[in-house]
N, C-alpha and C positions, 0 to 999 in steps of 0.2 A: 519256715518248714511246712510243708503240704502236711492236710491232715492223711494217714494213711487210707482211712476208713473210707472217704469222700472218692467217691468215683471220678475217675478221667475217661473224658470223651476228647477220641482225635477223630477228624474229616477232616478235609478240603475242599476248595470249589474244585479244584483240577481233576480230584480224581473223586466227584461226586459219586458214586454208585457203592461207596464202601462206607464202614464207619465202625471204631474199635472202642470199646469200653473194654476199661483196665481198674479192677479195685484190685487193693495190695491188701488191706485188712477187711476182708468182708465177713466175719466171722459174727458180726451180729445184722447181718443181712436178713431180710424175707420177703419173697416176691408170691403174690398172690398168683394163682393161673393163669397165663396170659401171652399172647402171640405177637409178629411183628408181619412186620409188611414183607420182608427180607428172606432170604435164604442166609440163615443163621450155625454159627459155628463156634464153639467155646474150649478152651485148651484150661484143664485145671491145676492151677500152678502150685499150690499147695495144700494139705487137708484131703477131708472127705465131705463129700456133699450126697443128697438123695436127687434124683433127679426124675422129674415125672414129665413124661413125653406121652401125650394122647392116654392112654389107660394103659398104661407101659412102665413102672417103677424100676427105676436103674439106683444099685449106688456105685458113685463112679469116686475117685482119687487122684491124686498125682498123676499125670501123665496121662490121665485119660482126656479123652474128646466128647465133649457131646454137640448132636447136631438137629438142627430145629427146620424143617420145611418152612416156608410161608404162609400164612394163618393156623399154624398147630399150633395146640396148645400146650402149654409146657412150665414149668415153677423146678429153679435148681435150686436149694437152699443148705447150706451146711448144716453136719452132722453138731448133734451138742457138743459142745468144748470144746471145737476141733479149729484147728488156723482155717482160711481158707482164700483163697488167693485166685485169680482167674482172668485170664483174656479172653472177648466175646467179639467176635465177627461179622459185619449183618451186610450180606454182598448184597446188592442189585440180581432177579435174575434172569432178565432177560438180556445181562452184559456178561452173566456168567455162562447162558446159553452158549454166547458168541464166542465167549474166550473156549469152553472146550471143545466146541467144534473146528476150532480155528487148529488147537492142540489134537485133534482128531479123535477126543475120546467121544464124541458122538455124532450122527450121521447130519444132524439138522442146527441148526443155530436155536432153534423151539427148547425152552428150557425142561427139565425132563425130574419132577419130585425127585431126593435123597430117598434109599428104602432104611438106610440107618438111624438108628437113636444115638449108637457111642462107638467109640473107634478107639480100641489098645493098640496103636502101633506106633513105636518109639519114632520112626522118622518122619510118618504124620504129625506127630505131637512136637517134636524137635521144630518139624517145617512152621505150622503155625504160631509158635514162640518166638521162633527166632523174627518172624513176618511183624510181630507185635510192638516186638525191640527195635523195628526197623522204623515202623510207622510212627515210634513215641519218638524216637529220635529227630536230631536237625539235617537230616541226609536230605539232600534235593528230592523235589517230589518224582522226577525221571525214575531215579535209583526205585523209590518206593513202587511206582509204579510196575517196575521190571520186578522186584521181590514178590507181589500180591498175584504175578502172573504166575511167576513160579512154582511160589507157593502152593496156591491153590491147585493147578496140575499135580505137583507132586501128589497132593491130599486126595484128591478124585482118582488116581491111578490107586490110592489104597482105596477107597469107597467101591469101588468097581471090582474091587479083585473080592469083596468078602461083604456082598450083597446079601437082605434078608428079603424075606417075605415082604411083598406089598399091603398095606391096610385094607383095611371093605371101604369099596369106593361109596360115596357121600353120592346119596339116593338126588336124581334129578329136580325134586321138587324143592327139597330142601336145599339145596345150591342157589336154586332162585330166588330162594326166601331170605338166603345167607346175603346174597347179591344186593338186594334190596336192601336191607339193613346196612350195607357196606356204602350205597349210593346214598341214603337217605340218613344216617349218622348222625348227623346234628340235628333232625326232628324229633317233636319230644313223641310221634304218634304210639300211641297206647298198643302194646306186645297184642292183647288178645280183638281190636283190631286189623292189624296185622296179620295174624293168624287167620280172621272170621272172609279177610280179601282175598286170602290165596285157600278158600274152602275148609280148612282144617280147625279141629280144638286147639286152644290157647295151653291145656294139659297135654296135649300130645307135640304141638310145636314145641312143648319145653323138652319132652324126652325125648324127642328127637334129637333135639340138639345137644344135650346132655349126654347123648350116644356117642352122635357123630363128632362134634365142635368138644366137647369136654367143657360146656359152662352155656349158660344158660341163654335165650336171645337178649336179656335185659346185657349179661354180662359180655356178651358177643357186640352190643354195637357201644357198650361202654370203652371196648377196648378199641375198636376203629376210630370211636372220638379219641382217643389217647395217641392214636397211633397220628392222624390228622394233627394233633396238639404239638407231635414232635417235631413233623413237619414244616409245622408255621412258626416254631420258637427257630427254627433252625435256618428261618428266612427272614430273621430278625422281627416278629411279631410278638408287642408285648402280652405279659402273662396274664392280663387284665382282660385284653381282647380274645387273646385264644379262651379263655375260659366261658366268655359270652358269646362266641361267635360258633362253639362246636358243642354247644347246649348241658351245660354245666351251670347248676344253679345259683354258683358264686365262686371266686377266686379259690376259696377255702377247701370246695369240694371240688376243683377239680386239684388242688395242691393233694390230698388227701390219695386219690383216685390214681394219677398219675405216680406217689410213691408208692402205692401197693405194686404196680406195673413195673414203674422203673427203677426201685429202691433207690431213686434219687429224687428231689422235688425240683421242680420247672424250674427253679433259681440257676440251681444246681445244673442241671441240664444245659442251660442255656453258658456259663459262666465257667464251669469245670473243665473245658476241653483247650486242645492244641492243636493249633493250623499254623503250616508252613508254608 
Protein backbone atom coordinates (compact mmCIF):
# COMPACT_ATOMS: atom_id res chain seq x y z
CA UNK A 1 0.00 0.00 0.00
CA UNK A 2 1.18 3.63 -1.00
CA UNK A 3 2.17 5.73 1.70
CA UNK A 4 -0.55 8.47 1.76
CA UNK A 5 1.63 11.23 2.65
CA UNK A 6 4.32 10.60 -0.27
CA UNK A 7 3.53 12.76 -3.16
CA UNK A 8 2.53 11.51 -6.73
CA UNK A 9 3.92 12.84 -9.74
CA UNK A 10 2.14 11.99 -13.30
CA UNK A 11 3.73 13.30 -16.93
CA UNK A 12 4.20 11.70 -19.93
CA UNK A 13 6.49 12.02 -22.87
CA UNK A 14 3.24 12.45 -25.14
CA UNK A 15 1.82 15.04 -23.56
CA UNK A 16 5.05 16.79 -22.21
CA UNK A 17 3.88 20.38 -21.52
CA UNK A 18 1.81 19.19 -18.40
CA UNK A 19 2.63 17.61 -15.02
CA UNK A 20 0.19 16.83 -11.82
CA UNK A 21 1.30 16.34 -8.38
CA UNK A 22 -1.26 14.60 -6.15
CA UNK A 23 -0.68 14.29 -2.16
CA UNK A 24 -3.79 12.54 -0.46
CA UNK A 25 -2.31 13.19 3.15
CA UNK A 26 -0.47 16.40 3.19
CA UNK A 27 -1.27 17.65 6.35
CA UNK A 28 2.31 17.71 7.70
CA UNK A 29 3.48 19.41 4.47
CA UNK A 30 5.71 22.87 4.41
CA UNK A 31 6.82 24.50 1.46
CA UNK A 32 9.17 27.30 1.81
CA UNK A 33 8.43 30.47 -0.95
CA UNK A 34 8.94 29.35 -4.04
CA UNK A 35 7.89 29.52 -7.84
CA UNK A 36 8.04 27.29 -11.07
CA UNK A 37 8.75 27.68 -14.38
CA UNK A 38 4.92 26.79 -15.21
CA UNK A 39 1.54 28.41 -15.31
CA UNK A 40 0.39 26.55 -12.23
CA UNK A 41 -3.09 25.56 -10.86
CA UNK A 42 -4.18 23.74 -7.55
CA UNK A 43 -7.71 22.41 -6.75
CA UNK A 44 -8.01 21.85 -2.74
CA UNK A 45 -9.42 18.47 -2.01
CA UNK A 46 -9.79 18.59 1.45
CA UNK A 47 -8.91 20.82 4.66
CA UNK A 48 -7.84 24.37 4.89
CA UNK A 49 -4.64 25.71 3.97
CA UNK A 50 -3.09 29.54 3.96
CA UNK A 51 -2.05 30.42 0.78
CA UNK A 52 0.58 33.30 0.05
CA UNK A 53 0.69 34.43 -3.65
CA UNK A 54 3.25 37.44 -4.11
CA UNK A 55 2.30 39.78 -0.85
CA UNK A 56 -1.22 38.46 -1.13
CA UNK A 57 -2.39 36.07 1.91
CA UNK A 58 -5.41 33.89 0.97
CA UNK A 59 -7.05 31.08 3.20
CA UNK A 60 -8.59 29.07 0.83
CA UNK A 61 -10.58 25.31 1.64
CA UNK A 62 -12.27 22.67 -0.11
CA UNK A 63 -13.33 23.48 -3.35
CA UNK A 64 -11.34 26.29 -3.74
CA UNK A 65 -8.66 26.93 -6.58
CA UNK A 66 -5.48 28.60 -6.18
CA UNK A 67 -3.60 29.76 -9.20
CA UNK A 68 0.23 30.63 -9.48
CA UNK A 69 1.68 32.58 -12.82
CA UNK A 70 5.11 31.70 -13.87
CA UNK A 71 7.95 32.81 -11.68
CA UNK A 72 5.63 34.19 -8.73
CA UNK A 73 6.09 33.48 -5.80
CA UNK A 74 3.95 31.55 -3.77
CA UNK A 75 4.08 28.70 -0.27
CA UNK A 76 0.26 26.88 0.17
CA UNK A 77 0.60 25.22 3.49
CA UNK A 78 -2.18 23.82 5.70
CA UNK A 79 -3.91 25.21 8.45
CA UNK A 80 -2.91 23.42 12.03
CA UNK A 81 -4.72 20.10 12.63
CA UNK A 82 -6.42 20.40 9.61
CA UNK A 83 -6.49 17.15 6.68
CA UNK A 84 -5.34 18.52 3.73
CA UNK A 85 -5.53 17.07 0.41
CA UNK A 86 -4.67 18.65 -3.02
CA UNK A 87 -4.19 18.40 -6.91
CA UNK A 88 -1.55 20.82 -8.54
CA UNK A 89 -1.34 21.67 -12.29
CA UNK A 90 1.85 23.04 -13.93
CA UNK A 91 0.88 23.64 -17.80
CA UNK A 92 3.49 24.64 -20.25
CA UNK A 93 2.65 28.32 -21.39
CA UNK A 94 3.43 28.98 -24.47
CA UNK A 95 1.02 25.44 -25.45
CA UNK A 96 -1.50 27.10 -23.14
CA UNK A 97 -1.10 30.41 -25.23
CA UNK A 98 -2.02 28.09 -28.22
CA UNK A 99 -4.64 25.98 -26.76
CA UNK A 100 -6.86 29.32 -25.92
CA UNK A 101 -6.38 31.01 -28.85
CA UNK A 102 -7.29 28.02 -30.67
CA UNK A 103 -10.60 27.85 -28.22
CA UNK A 104 -10.94 31.73 -28.93
CA UNK A 105 -10.56 33.10 -25.58
CA UNK A 106 -7.72 35.15 -26.87
CA UNK A 107 -6.85 37.15 -29.85
CA UNK A 108 -3.04 35.86 -30.08
CA UNK A 109 -1.36 32.49 -29.54
CA UNK A 110 1.30 35.05 -26.97
CA UNK A 111 0.56 33.72 -23.63
CA UNK A 112 -1.11 36.38 -21.53
CA UNK A 113 -0.17 36.42 -17.12
CA UNK A 114 -3.64 34.92 -14.95
CA UNK A 115 -4.66 38.38 -12.94
CA UNK A 116 -6.10 35.72 -10.22
CA UNK A 117 -4.70 34.29 -6.93
CA UNK A 118 -8.09 31.81 -6.21
CA UNK A 119 -11.06 30.87 -7.90
CA UNK A 120 -14.71 29.67 -5.85
CA UNK A 121 -16.48 28.18 -8.59
CA UNK A 122 -17.83 24.69 -8.12
CA UNK A 123 -17.60 23.88 -11.99
CA UNK A 124 -13.98 25.07 -12.16
CA UNK A 125 -13.14 23.14 -9.14
CA UNK A 126 -15.35 19.96 -10.38
CA UNK A 127 -13.41 20.54 -14.08
CA UNK A 128 -9.88 20.43 -12.48
CA UNK A 129 -10.76 17.25 -10.14
CA UNK A 130 -12.27 15.58 -12.30
CA UNK A 131 -9.05 16.36 -15.13
CA UNK A 132 -6.84 14.93 -12.05
CA UNK A 133 -8.87 11.63 -11.88
CA UNK A 134 -8.30 11.41 -15.30
CA UNK A 135 -4.62 11.84 -15.56
CA UNK A 136 -3.89 9.39 -12.46
CA UNK A 137 -5.96 6.93 -14.13
CA UNK A 138 -5.00 4.08 -17.09
CA UNK A 139 -7.28 5.88 -19.85
CA UNK A 140 -5.23 6.16 -23.17
CA UNK A 141 -3.20 9.30 -23.23
CA UNK A 142 -5.73 10.51 -26.41
CA UNK A 143 -8.57 10.54 -23.93
CA UNK A 144 -6.31 12.52 -21.43
CA UNK A 145 -5.32 14.62 -23.82
CA UNK A 146 -8.88 15.67 -25.08
CA UNK A 147 -9.75 16.03 -20.96
CA UNK A 148 -6.67 18.62 -20.26
CA UNK A 149 -8.13 20.61 -23.27
CA UNK A 150 -11.41 20.77 -21.90
CA UNK A 151 -10.64 21.12 -19.01
CA UNK A 152 -8.62 24.02 -18.97
CA UNK A 153 -11.10 26.01 -21.47
CA UNK A 154 -13.73 25.25 -19.08
CA UNK A 155 -11.47 26.90 -16.23
CA UNK A 156 -10.19 30.16 -18.26
CA UNK A 157 -13.92 30.83 -19.28
CA UNK A 158 -14.33 31.11 -15.26
CA UNK A 159 -10.70 33.15 -14.95
CA UNK A 160 -12.02 35.51 -17.70
CA UNK A 161 -15.49 36.27 -16.47
CA UNK A 162 -14.20 37.31 -12.61
CA UNK A 163 -10.80 39.04 -13.40
CA UNK A 164 -8.91 41.19 -10.76
CA UNK A 165 -6.53 43.86 -10.74
CA UNK A 166 -3.12 43.46 -12.49
CA UNK A 167 0.14 43.64 -10.13
CA UNK A 168 2.88 46.70 -10.38
CA UNK A 169 4.61 45.66 -13.35
CA UNK A 170 8.54 44.61 -12.29
CA UNK A 171 10.65 47.77 -13.00
CA UNK A 172 12.80 47.26 -16.30
CA UNK A 173 16.10 47.06 -14.71
CA UNK A 174 15.33 44.59 -12.40
CA UNK A 175 13.80 42.07 -14.95
CA UNK A 176 17.31 42.27 -16.46
CA UNK A 177 18.98 41.47 -13.47
CA UNK A 178 16.21 38.76 -12.80
CA UNK A 179 17.23 37.44 -16.36
CA UNK A 180 20.64 37.23 -15.56
CA UNK A 181 20.36 35.32 -12.60
CA UNK A 182 17.80 32.95 -14.43
CA UNK A 183 20.65 32.46 -17.44
CA UNK A 184 23.52 32.26 -15.05
CA UNK A 185 21.95 29.87 -12.14
CA UNK A 186 24.52 27.42 -11.75
CA UNK A 187 27.26 30.25 -11.17
CA UNK A 188 28.43 30.57 -7.73
CA UNK A 189 29.22 34.74 -8.78
CA UNK A 190 28.77 36.69 -5.51
CA UNK A 191 24.93 38.59 -5.32
CA UNK A 192 26.80 42.05 -4.39
CA UNK A 193 28.92 41.70 -7.54
CA UNK A 194 26.11 41.19 -9.45
CA UNK A 195 24.68 44.04 -8.13
CA UNK A 196 28.18 46.45 -8.34
CA UNK A 197 27.69 45.09 -12.79
CA UNK A 198 24.38 46.25 -13.36
CA UNK A 199 25.29 49.86 -11.26
CA UNK A 200 23.31 49.27 -8.16
CA UNK A 201 23.68 48.53 -4.18
CA UNK A 202 23.95 44.96 -3.20
CA UNK A 203 21.22 46.51 -0.23
CA UNK A 204 19.05 47.85 -2.70
CA UNK A 205 19.15 44.78 -5.27
CA UNK A 206 17.81 42.92 -2.13
CA UNK A 207 14.79 45.16 -1.57
CA UNK A 208 14.12 45.34 -4.73
CA UNK A 209 13.50 42.08 -5.10
CA UNK A 210 12.13 41.43 -1.86
CA UNK A 211 9.37 44.00 -3.37
CA UNK A 212 9.01 42.64 -6.66
CA UNK A 213 10.11 38.72 -6.71
CA UNK A 214 8.95 38.18 -2.86
CA UNK A 215 12.70 36.52 -1.83
CA UNK A 216 15.60 37.63 -2.10
CA UNK A 217 18.36 37.35 -5.40
CA UNK A 218 20.36 34.54 -3.32
CA UNK A 219 16.96 32.88 -2.81
CA UNK A 220 15.65 33.78 -6.59
CA UNK A 221 18.45 31.84 -8.43
CA UNK A 222 18.39 29.16 -5.62
CA UNK A 223 15.07 28.41 -6.82
CA UNK A 224 15.91 28.49 -10.72
CA UNK A 225 18.77 25.81 -9.72
CA UNK A 226 15.83 23.85 -8.28
CA UNK A 227 13.75 24.47 -10.96
CA UNK A 228 16.83 23.25 -13.67
CA UNK A 229 17.31 20.20 -11.01
CA UNK A 230 13.68 19.12 -11.84
CA UNK A 231 14.30 19.29 -15.18
CA UNK A 232 17.28 17.00 -15.56
CA UNK A 233 16.02 14.38 -12.77
CA UNK A 234 12.95 14.39 -15.23
CA UNK A 235 15.38 13.53 -18.17
CA UNK A 236 16.61 10.79 -16.37
CA UNK A 237 19.93 12.72 -14.76
CA UNK A 238 21.24 11.22 -11.66
CA UNK A 239 20.70 13.08 -8.29
CA UNK A 240 24.48 13.13 -7.79
CA UNK A 241 25.10 15.09 -10.93
CA UNK A 242 22.25 17.33 -10.83
CA UNK A 243 23.35 18.48 -7.63
CA UNK A 244 27.14 19.16 -8.96
CA UNK A 245 26.22 20.29 -12.19
CA UNK A 246 23.44 23.34 -11.05
CA UNK A 247 25.95 24.56 -8.22
CA UNK A 248 24.85 22.98 -5.04
CA UNK A 249 27.58 22.38 -2.67
CA UNK A 250 26.82 18.68 -2.12
CA UNK A 251 24.15 15.97 -2.64
CA UNK A 252 22.93 16.83 0.96
CA UNK A 253 22.25 20.41 0.28
CA UNK A 254 20.63 20.40 -2.61
CA UNK A 255 18.29 17.18 -0.96
CA UNK A 256 17.56 19.70 1.79
CA UNK A 257 16.95 22.69 -0.74
CA UNK A 258 14.94 21.10 -3.22
CA UNK A 259 12.37 19.74 -0.15
CA UNK A 260 11.78 23.02 1.19
CA UNK A 261 10.61 23.74 -2.60
CA UNK A 262 9.08 20.58 -3.47
CA UNK A 263 8.01 18.99 -0.14
CA UNK A 264 9.26 16.06 -1.75
CA UNK A 265 13.27 14.98 -1.98
CA UNK A 266 14.83 14.32 -5.45
CA UNK A 267 14.50 10.47 -4.74
CA UNK A 268 11.04 11.05 -4.30
CA UNK A 269 10.70 13.21 -7.32
CA UNK A 270 12.24 11.11 -9.59
CA UNK A 271 10.63 7.67 -8.41
CA UNK A 272 7.04 8.71 -7.12
CA UNK A 273 5.15 9.24 -10.28
CA UNK A 274 2.89 7.48 -13.18
CA UNK A 275 3.39 7.37 -16.88
CA UNK A 276 1.19 5.82 -19.37
Amino acid sequence: MSDPAQPIFWRSAELPFVELRYIEDGHRVRYTPHSHEQWSIGAILAGQSSFLCGDRLHQVAQGDLVIMNAHEVHACNPAPSSPWSYYMLHVDCDWLGQLLQQAGLQSTATWRPTTQDTLSKLEAFQALRGLGDILLSDTANQHKAEALNTSLIQIFKHLQSDEQANSVPVPTLLSRIAYYLIENAHQDEAIADIAAKFGVSSGYLTRQFKRHYRMTPHAFRLNRRIQLGQIALKNGVSIIEVAGQFGFSDQAHFHRVFKERAAATPKQYTASHIEF
